[in-house]
C-alpha angles and dihedrals in degrees: 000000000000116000129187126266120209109211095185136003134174142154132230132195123198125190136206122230118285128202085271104045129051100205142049118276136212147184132192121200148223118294112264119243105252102204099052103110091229089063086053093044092046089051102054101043084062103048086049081055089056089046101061101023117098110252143198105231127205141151147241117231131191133273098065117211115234117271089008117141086244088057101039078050098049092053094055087049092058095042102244092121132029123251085255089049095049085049101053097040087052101047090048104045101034117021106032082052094052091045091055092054090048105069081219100161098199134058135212150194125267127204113202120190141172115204151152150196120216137156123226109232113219085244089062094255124120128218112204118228098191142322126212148162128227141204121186129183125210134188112266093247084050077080090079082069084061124077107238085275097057095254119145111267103234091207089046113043104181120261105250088202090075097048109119112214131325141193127224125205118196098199098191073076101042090052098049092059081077096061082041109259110141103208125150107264111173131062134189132195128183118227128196093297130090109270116264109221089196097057094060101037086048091058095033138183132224098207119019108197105280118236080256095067089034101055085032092056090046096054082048094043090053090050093044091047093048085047094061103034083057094238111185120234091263099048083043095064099041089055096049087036077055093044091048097044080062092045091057094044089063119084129217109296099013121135119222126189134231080243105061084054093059090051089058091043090053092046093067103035116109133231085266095060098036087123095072087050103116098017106095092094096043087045085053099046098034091051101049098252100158108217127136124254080244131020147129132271115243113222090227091060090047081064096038089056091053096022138078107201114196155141150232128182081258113028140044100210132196116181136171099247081221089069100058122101144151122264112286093041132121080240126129098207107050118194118190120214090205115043096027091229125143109201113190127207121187133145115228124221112163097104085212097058086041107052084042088061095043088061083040103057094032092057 
């Protein structure tokens, strides 16, 4: 089974000013040892946090502005600096900056790796699965976890449960700026702790996911996730029925959460499917859906979720998805697998629209 290797690994501390001194301090530490099996450990267990923890998505995009994380990053990757390099550079042009302007009163303790996940063919080729970077903040006391040269402890492996936030790159992606895709390639999650302004604004994003991909990748997610529980028809539109009566309840501007999604999708599943209660968020995270841990749901998307949109050479058509069924249902609106045809019946009522397709029909 594939593990991960870790390529590069190193801690830095940074320190507020004290009575004494006027400016912000660091410290970056000595290289960890790769191949000790709590690096790896450490590594992974936070990679595995990233992977089930809702996340705000957002991308680099060229051109990188001098001393800018993206740029510092881009030179390591091509091997024109070294990881510790990358890393200082880094803390002193852009951090300890940040952390000036901030007025933060506290320091802290971050953890930078390299690291990837590939599998050995039998024919002694490899096949990557990813590659990433990672940066990982911890409270200031959490120190006490690191040697006095900022090495992991091995009889004290830090409590991920007090991190304080953390950014993710996955570098496949970094590196295929360069060739012009334009893919989101940064990812950041908050942990216990009080969020940290500088951090983010140190590492920095062009483009964080707009409320449109985020709401997109959600309808797609729901549908995705009642796909793959085996929820019947029935059980299907009571859920997105549950989903929409949250949509509406949100004003215009208003954030919701993917877990307030996952409250109004419990709250309808039966006895039968109470193993998927509680899953929605990990389902999002675990199969690459990119939504941020907060955003706003787009109208359109509140449609989109009740709604089918298409057309014909003849027709612009919006019907309730509720309302389609195969022939020999009780449903309006009859599709036929075979012969691809859609056949409408609805009674009209309005005598405007009625009297406008007499004349119509009789011209």
């Amino acid at each position: 089974m594939a593990s991960i290797q870790v390529l590069n690994a190193i801690a830095v501390k940074i320190v507020p000013p004290k009575e004494e001194q006027k400016d912000w301090s660091y410290t970056v530490g000595t290289p960890w040892p790769i191949d000790q099996s709590e690096v790896t450990i450490f590594t992974t267990r936070v990679d595995a946090r990233f992977h089930k923890s809702s996340k705000t998505h957002a991308q680099f995009l060229k051109p990188y502005p001098l001393n800018s994380f993206p740029a510092k990053l881009s030179s390591y990757v091509k091997d024109e600096s070294t990881f510790q390099n990358f890393v200082d550079e880094f803390v002193s042009t852009k951090l300890i900056t940040q952390a000036k302007q901030s007025r933060a009163s506290n320091g802290a303790v971050l953890v930078f790796t390299h690291y990837k996940l590939e599998n050995l063919r039998e024919d002694g080729t490899s096949e990557l699965y990813f590659e990433r970077i990672l940066v990982l903040m911890l409270k200031n006391t959490d120190a006490l976890r690191f040697k006095d040269n900022l090495q992991l402890n091995p009889v004290d492996i830090i409590d991920l449960d007090k991190f304080l936030q953390g950014a993710r790159v996955d570098l496949v992606r970094f590196k295929a700026v360069e060739d012009g895709e334009n893919k989101n390639n940064l990812c950041f999650i908050r942990g216990s702790g009080e969020v940290r302004q500088y951090f983010t604004s140190s590492i920095g994003a062009d483009e964080i996911v707009s409320n449109k991909t985020s709401s997109e990748q959600v309808i797609k997610a729901i549908e995705s996730f009642a796909k793959e529980n085996s929820l019947n028809r029935a059980l299907k539109e009571r859920l997105e029925s549950k989903v929409k009566e949250l949509f509406d309840s949100c004003k215009r501007g208003q954030s919701i959460s993917l877990d307030n999604i996952q409250i109004q999708i419990d709250a309808i599943l039966p006895i039968d499917k109470a193993d998927i209660k509680n899953t929605f968020v990990d389902f999002v995270n675990e199969n690459g859906f990119e939504v941020n841990e907060e955003f706003e749901v787009l109208a359109s998307h509140k449609k989109q979720l009740e709604w089918l949109d298409f057309e014909t050479p003849i027709a612009k058509l919006s019907v309730r998805k509720h309302q389609i069924g195969l022939p020999n249902s009780d449903k309006p609106v009859i599709f036929d697998k075979d012969t691809h045809e859609v056949t409408l019946v609805q009674k009209i009522t309005d005598p405007i629209l009625i009297a406008k397709l007499s004349e119509l029909a009789n011209e």
